[in-house]
C-alpha positions in Angstrom: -110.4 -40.2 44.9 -108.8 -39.5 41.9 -109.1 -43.4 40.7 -113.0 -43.1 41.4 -113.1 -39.4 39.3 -111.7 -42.1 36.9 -113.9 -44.6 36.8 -117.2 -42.4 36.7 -116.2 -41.0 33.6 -115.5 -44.3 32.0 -118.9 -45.2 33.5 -120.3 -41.8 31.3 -118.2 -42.3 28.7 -120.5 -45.9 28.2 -123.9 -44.2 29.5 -123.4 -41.5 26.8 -122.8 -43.8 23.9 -124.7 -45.7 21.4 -127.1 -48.4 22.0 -130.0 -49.3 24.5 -130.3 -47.5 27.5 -130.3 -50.5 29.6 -127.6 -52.6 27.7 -125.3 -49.4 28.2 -126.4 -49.1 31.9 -125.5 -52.8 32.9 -121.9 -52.5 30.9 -121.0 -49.3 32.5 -121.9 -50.2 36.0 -120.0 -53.9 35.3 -117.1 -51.9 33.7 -116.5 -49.5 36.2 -118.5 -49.3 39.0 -119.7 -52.5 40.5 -116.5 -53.4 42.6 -116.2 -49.8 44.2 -117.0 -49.8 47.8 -119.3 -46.9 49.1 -117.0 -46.8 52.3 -113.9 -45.6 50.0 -116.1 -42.7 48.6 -116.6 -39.4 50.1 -119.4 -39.3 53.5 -122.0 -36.6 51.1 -121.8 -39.6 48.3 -122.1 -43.0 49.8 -125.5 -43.5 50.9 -126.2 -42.1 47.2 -124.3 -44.9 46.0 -125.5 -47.4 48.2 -129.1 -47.0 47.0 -127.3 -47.0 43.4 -126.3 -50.7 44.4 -129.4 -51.3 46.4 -131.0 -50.6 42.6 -128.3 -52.6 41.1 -128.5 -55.8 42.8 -131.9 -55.9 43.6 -133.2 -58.8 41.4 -132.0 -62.5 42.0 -130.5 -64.0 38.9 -131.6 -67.0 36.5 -129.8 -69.4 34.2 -126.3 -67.7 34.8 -127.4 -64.3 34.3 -125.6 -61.8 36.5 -127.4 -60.0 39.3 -127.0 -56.5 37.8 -128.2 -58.0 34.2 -131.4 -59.5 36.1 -131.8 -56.5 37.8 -131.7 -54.1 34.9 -133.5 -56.5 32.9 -136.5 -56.1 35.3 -136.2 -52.2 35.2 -138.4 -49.9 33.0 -137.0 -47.4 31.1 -137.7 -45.0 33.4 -135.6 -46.6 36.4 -133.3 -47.5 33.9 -132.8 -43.4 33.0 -132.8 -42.7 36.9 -130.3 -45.2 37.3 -127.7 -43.3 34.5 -128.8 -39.8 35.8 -127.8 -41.1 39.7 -124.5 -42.2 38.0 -124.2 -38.6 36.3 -125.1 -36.7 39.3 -122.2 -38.7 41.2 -119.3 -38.6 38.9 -120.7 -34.3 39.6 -120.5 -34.5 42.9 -117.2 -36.4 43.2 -115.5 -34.2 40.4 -116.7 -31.1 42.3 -115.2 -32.7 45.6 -111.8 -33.2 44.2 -111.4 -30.2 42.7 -112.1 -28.5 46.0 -109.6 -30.4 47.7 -106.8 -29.9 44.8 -104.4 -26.9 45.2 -104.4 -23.8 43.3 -101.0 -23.8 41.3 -99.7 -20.8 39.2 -100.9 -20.9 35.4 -97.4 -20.4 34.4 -93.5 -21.6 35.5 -92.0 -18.7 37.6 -95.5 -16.6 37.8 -96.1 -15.9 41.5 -99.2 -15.1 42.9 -99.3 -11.0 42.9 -101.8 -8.4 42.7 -101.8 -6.5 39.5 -100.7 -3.1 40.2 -104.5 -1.5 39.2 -106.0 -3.2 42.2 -103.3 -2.4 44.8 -104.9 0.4 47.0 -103.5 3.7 47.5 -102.6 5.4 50.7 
């Protein structure tokens, strides 16, 4: 999961820079999203995705334009916008899903996992 927790930041890392909405839209989903399979990502996220692709591929393509340029092209700006904001809320989710999954590891070498002595109860 790690490699897609990868590959959604790059994705933001495009949607959050300069340029059109829909030009940065088409070159992070080309960039870093469009050959992940909604089968490799977590059960909560995959139909999310799926409709994300649905969306993506939706428009056939003319004069050897690619599908997800024909079908951004034919987007407004506001499916355009809900298009990034699906990609933000995912990258959330998937972040959020790793880090529950990760183990808790001391903050330093040698430290051990003890109760300071002000919240030990008395008997």
């Amino acid at each position: 999961m790690t490699n897609h927790v990868e590959r959604f930041h790059a994705a933001l890392t495009v949607l959050a820079g300069h340029g059109h909405i829909k030009q940065r839209l088409i070159k992070a989903y080309e960039d870093s999203l469009a050959d992940i399979n909604e089968d490799e990502l977590p059960v909560s996220l995959q139909q999310a995705f799926a409709d994300l692709r649905r969306q993506m591929y939706c428009v056939t393509p003319l004069n050897g334009e690619g599908p997800i340029c024909a079908s951004v092209r034919k987007m407004s700006f506001s499916e355009a916008s809900e298009c990034a904001a699906s990609v933000v809320t995912l990258f959330g989710e998937i972040a959020r899903l790793q880090d529950d999954t990760q183990v808790s590891l001391p903050l330093a070498e040698g430290s051990e996992s003890r109760v300071p002595p002000f919240l030990v109860k008395s008997v």
